[in-house]
C-alpha positions in Angstrom: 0.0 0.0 0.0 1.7 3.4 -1.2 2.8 6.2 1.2 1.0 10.1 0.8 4.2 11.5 -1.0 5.3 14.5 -2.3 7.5 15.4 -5.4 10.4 15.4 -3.7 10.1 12.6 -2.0 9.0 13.7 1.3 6.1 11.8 3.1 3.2 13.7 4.3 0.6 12.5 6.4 -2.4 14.1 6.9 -4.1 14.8 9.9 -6.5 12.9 11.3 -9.1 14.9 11.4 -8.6 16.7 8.2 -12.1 17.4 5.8 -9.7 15.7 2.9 -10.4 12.2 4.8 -13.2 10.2 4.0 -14.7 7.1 4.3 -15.2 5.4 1.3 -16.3 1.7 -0.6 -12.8 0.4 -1.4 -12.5 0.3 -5.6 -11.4 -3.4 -6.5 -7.4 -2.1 -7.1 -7.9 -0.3 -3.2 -9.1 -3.6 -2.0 -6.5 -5.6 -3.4 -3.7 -3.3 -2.5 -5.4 -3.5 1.4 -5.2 -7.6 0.7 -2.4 -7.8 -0.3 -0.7 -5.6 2.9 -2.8 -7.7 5.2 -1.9 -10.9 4.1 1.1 -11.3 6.5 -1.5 -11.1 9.4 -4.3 -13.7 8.2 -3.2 -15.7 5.7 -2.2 -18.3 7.8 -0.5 -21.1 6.2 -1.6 -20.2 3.0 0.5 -18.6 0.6 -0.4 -14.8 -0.5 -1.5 -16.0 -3.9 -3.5 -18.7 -2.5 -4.8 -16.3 0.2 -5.7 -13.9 -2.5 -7.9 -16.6 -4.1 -9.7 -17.9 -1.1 -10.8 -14.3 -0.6 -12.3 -14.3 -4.1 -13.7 -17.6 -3.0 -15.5 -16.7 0.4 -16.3 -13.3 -1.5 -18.8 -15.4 -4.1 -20.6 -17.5 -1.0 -24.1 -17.4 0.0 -23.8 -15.1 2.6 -21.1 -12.4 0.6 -22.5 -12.4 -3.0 -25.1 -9.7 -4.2 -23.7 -7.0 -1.7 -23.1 -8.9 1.6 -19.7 -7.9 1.5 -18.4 -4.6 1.5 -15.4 -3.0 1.4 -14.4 0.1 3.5 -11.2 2.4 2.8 -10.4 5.4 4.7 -8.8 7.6 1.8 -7.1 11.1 2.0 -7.3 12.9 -1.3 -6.3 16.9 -0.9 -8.0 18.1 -4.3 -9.5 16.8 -7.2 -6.4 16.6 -9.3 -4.8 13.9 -7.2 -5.3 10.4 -6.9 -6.7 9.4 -3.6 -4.3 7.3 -1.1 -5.5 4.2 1.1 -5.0 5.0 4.7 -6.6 1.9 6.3 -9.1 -0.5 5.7 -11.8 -3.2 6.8 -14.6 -4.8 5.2 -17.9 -5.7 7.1 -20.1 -8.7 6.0 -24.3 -8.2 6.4 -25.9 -10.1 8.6 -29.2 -11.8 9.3 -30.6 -10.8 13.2 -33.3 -11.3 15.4 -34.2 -8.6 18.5 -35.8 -9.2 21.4 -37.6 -5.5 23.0 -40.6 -4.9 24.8 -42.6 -8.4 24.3 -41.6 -8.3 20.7 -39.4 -10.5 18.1 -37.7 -8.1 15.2 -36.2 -9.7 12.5 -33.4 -7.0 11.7 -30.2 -6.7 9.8 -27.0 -6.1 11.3 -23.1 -5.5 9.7 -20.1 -7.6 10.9 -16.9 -6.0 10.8 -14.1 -8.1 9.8 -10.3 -7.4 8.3 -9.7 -4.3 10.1 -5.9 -3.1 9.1 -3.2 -0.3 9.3 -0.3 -0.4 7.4 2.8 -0.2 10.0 3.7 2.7 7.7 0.2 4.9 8.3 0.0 3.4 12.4 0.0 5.9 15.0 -1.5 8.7 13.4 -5.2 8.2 15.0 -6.7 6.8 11.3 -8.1 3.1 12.5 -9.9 5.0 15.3 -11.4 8.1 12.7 -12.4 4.9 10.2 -13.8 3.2 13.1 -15.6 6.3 14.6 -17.0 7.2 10.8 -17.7 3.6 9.8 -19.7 2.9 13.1 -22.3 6.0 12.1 -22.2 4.4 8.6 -23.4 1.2 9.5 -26.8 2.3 11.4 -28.4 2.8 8.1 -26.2 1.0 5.9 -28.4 -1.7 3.7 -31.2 -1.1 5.8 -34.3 -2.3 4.1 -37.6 -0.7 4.7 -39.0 -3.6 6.7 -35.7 -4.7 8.8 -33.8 -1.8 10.6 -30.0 -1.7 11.6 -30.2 -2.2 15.3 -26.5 -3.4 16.1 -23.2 -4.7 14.6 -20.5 -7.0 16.0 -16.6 -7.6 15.7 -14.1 -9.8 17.4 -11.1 -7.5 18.3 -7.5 -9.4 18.5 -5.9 -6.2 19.7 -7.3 -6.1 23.2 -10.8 -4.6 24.7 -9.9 -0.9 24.9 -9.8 0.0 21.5 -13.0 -0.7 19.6 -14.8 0.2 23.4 -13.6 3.9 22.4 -15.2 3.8 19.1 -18.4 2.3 20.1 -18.0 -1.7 19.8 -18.1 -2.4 23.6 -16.7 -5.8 25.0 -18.9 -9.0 25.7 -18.4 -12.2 27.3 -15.4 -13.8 25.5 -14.6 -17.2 26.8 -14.4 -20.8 25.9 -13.6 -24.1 27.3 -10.6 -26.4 25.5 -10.5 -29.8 25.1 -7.1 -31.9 23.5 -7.6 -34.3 20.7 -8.4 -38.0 21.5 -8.6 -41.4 20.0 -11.1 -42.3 22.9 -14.4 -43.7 21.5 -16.2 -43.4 24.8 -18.8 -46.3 24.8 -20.6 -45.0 27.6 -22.0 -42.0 26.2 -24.8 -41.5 23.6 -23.9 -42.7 20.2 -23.5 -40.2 17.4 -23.9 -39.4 13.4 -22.0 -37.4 10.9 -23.4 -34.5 9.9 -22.9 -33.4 6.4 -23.2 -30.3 4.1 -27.0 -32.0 3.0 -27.9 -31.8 6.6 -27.4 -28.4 7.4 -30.6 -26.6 6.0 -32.9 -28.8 8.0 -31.1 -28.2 11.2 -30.6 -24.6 10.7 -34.4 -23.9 10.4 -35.0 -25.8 13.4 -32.3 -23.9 15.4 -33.4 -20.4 14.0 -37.1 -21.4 15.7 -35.5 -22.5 18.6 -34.4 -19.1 19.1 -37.1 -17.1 17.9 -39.4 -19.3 20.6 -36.8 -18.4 23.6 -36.5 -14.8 22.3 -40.5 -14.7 22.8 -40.3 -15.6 26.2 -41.2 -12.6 28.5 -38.2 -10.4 29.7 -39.3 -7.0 30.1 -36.0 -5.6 31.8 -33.6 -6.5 28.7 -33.6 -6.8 24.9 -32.0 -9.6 23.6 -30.2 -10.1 20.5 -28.7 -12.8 18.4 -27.0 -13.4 15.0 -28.8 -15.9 12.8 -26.6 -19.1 12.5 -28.7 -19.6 9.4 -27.2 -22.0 6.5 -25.3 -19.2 4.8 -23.5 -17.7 8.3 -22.6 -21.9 8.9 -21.6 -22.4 5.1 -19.1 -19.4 5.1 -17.1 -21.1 7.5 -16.8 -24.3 5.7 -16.2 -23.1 2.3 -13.7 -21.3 3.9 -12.0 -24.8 5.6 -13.1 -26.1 2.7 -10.4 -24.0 1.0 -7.6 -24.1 3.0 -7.6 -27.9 3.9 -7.8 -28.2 -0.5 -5.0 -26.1 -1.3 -2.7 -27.7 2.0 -3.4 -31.3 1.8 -5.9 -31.7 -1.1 -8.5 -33.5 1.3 -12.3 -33.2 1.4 -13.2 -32.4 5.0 -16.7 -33.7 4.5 -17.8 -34.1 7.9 -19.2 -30.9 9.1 -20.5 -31.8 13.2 -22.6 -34.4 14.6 -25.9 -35.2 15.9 -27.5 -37.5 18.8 -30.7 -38.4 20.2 -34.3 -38.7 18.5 -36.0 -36.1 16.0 -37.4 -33.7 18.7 -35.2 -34.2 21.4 -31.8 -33.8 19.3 -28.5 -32.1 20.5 -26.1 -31.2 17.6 -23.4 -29.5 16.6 -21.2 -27.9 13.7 -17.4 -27.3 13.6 -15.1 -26.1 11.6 -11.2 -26.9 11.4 -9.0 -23.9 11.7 -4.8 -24.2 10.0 -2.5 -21.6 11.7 0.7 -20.5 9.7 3.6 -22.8 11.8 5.7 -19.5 12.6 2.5 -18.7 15.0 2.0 -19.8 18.7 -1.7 -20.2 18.0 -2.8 -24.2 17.6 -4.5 -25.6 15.0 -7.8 -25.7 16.1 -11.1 -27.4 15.5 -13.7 -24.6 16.3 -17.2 -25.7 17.4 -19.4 -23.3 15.8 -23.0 -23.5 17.3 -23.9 -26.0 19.8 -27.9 -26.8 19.6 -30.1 -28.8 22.5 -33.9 -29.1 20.4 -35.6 -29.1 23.8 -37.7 -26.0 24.4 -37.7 -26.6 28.0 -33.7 -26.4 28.1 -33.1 -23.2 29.8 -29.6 -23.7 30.7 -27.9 -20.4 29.1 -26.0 -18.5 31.2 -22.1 -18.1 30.9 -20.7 -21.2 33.4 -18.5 -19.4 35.8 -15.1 -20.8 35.8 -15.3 -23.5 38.8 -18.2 -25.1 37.8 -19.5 -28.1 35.8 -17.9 -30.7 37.6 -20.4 -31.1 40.1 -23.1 -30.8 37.4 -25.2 -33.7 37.4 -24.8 -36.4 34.2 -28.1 -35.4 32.4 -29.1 -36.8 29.6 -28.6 -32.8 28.2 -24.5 -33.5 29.6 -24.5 -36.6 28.1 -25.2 -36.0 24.8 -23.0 -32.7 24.5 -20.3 -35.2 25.7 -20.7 -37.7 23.0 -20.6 -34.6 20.4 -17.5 -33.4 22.1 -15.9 -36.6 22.1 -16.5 -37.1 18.0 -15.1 -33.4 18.1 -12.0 -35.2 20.0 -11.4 -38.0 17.3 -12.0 -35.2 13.9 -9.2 -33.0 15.7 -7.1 -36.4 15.9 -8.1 -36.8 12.2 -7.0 -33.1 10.9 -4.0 -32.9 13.0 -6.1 -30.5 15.5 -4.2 -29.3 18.7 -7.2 -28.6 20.7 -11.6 -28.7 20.3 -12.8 -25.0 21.4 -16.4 -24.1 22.6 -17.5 -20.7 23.2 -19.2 -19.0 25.8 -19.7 -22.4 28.0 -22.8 -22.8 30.0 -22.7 -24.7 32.9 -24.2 -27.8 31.0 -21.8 -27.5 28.4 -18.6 -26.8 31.0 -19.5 -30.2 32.6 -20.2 -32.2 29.4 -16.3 -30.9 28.6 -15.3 -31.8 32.2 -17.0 -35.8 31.7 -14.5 -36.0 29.1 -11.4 -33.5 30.8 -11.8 -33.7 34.3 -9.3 -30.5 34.3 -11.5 -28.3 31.5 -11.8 -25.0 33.0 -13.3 -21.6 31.4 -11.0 -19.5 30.3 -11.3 -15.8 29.5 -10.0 -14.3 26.6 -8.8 -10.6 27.5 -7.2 -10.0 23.8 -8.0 -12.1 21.0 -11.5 -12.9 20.1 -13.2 -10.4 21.7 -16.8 -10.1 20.8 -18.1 -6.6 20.8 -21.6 -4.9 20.2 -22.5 -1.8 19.1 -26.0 -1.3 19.9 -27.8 1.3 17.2 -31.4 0.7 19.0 -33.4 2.2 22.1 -32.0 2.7 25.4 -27.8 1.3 26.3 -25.9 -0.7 25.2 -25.3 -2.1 28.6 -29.6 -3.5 28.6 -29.1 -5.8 25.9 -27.6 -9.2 26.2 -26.2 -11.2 23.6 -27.5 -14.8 22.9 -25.8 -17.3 21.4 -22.3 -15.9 21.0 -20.5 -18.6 19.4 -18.3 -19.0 16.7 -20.3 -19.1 14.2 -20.6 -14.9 14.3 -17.0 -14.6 14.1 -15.8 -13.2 10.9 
């Protein structure tokens, strides 16, 4: 990504705050150029050619095409006779949403931001903040549609809490539970079936009532909100896998979760297998994306606090996570997994982990992975809770 220079060769950077600054939809040579700088951060173990092409790839899915992705640029251009420079950039995918607010269900839209990235050269001169600060106001009526409103958006900082808290993304529960990969069939629990790309539709439409039927129940003090895992938001990770685990080892990783249990009283899951470039710390991981109990009377939700589940009695419910976790266990062994993450543990889940760990524990993420809300609707920020902040959000 070029410098702001001047004839002789002296680099000028603007101000931040200067009325030559804008924020602007990134032409495809801008958005390139920004690829291109950020590979180094996210292209994992993927070459930058091949990095450049998966991005083309996840850029044609379900949930990207037809204007679901969009890219920002914060450009400085000082008159009309110049070409405009590429500060910074991010892009920020659309989103399917449900609201919960005063007895009501609102199907709504909201934006996740994704890709966020300074050049080292342009860093420390306030310009990720101004994009953030302009982009946030953007994104309230951005691809609003007359019958769904923009009533929040969502990112998942890896630089900390602080930073996206100033511009308006404030920090929510960020923790998970880890399990290591196992051979361990576990003949005492449930047993299991693959799930496969055919089975995802179904499932989806029986999760998205599922929440729509627990966001109706009465709860007149907060508003709830929740991202759709909907087949599109679950396909976008696996075509992204799907990618990755082609180019590397020219494999098919066709087996996308598992199920267990009878129609109607089904627990189920979907992962997704994540490849970290070797020169990182961070494990290969399989991510569990959304963890579903079809029982209407399961009311088990609330963030497990870090010393419990052990005690939690062996449910059917704790059971049948277990048996998913455990397949979880033997697909990480498969892949060459380090470790099986779930998100935002409740109690149920914690002690499903801990049937199969005894040592699981929750652990909170203070840097990477935040999640973080920006709330666009009625009253704060700090009256809405999030439901169903798992992976399958993260973009």
């Amino acid at each position: 990504m070029g410098s702001i220079g001047e004839p002789n060769g002296h680099v000028e950077l603007p101000d931040k705050e200067s009325s030559a600054i804008q924020l602007v939809i990134a032409t495809p040579d801008e958005y390139r150029t920004q690829q291109e700088a950020n590979s180094t951060e996210w292209r994992g173990a993927l070459s930058l050619e091949a990095y450049l092409r998966r991005e083309v790839h996840l850029a044609n899915t379900s949930l990207t095409e037809d204007g679901g992705l969009t890219c920002w640029a914060l450009v400085y251009q000082p008159s009309a006779d110049r070409k405009r420079q590429v500060l910074c950039g991010c892009e920020t995918i659309r989103k399917k949403a449900l609201v919960s607010q005063n007895g009501k269900v609102e199907e709504t839209t909201a934006h996740g931001v994704g890709s966020v990235f300074c050049p080292p050269a342009h860093r420390g001169k306030g310009y990720a903040g101004r994009m953030m600060a302009d982009l946030g106001k953007r994104l309230q009526s951005w691809q609003a549609e007359e019958s769904r409103r923009v009533l929040f958006s969502v990112l998942y900082s890896d630089i900390g809490k602080q930073f996206y808290a100033r511009n308006g993304w404030q920090s929510f529960p960020s923790s998970h539970v880890a399990l290591p990969p196992s051979t361990d069939t576990k003949q005492d629990l449930p047993s299991v079936s693959s799930l496969k790309s055919t089975d995802l539709a179904e499932l989806c439409a029986i999760d998205e009532k599922l929440i729509h039927a627990r966001l109706l129940k009465p709860n007149s003090k907060r508003c709830e909100v929740a991202l759709v895992p909907d087949t599109s938001a679950i396909r976008w990770h696996h075509a992204r896998e799907e990618f990755v685990i082609k180019e590397l080892f020219n494999r098919d990783p066709d087996v996308k979760g598992a199920v267990t249990g009878e129609v109607g009283s089904r627990v189920w899951c979907y992962w997704t297998r994540v490849y970290t470039n070797p020169q990182e710390e961070a494990p290969n991981t399989l991510h569990i994306l959304r963890l579903v109990v079809e029982d209407e009377s399961f009311s088990d939700f609330s963030p497990a606090a870090a010393e419990q589940g052990s005690s939690h009695k062996a449910t059917r419910t704790v059971k049948a996570i277990a048996s998913l976790f455990a397949a979880a266990q033997q697909e990480a062994t498969k892949w060459d997994m380090k470790e099986v993450q779930i998100w935002n543990p409740t109690s149920t889940t914690l002690a499903a982990a801990q049937m199969l760990e005894s040592t699981a524990v929750v652990q909170h993420r203070e840097n990477e992975s935040i999640a973080s809300l920006r709330w666009y609707g009625e009253g704060s920020w700090e009256d809405v809770d999030w439901i169903c902040n798992e992976k399958y959000g993260w973009c």
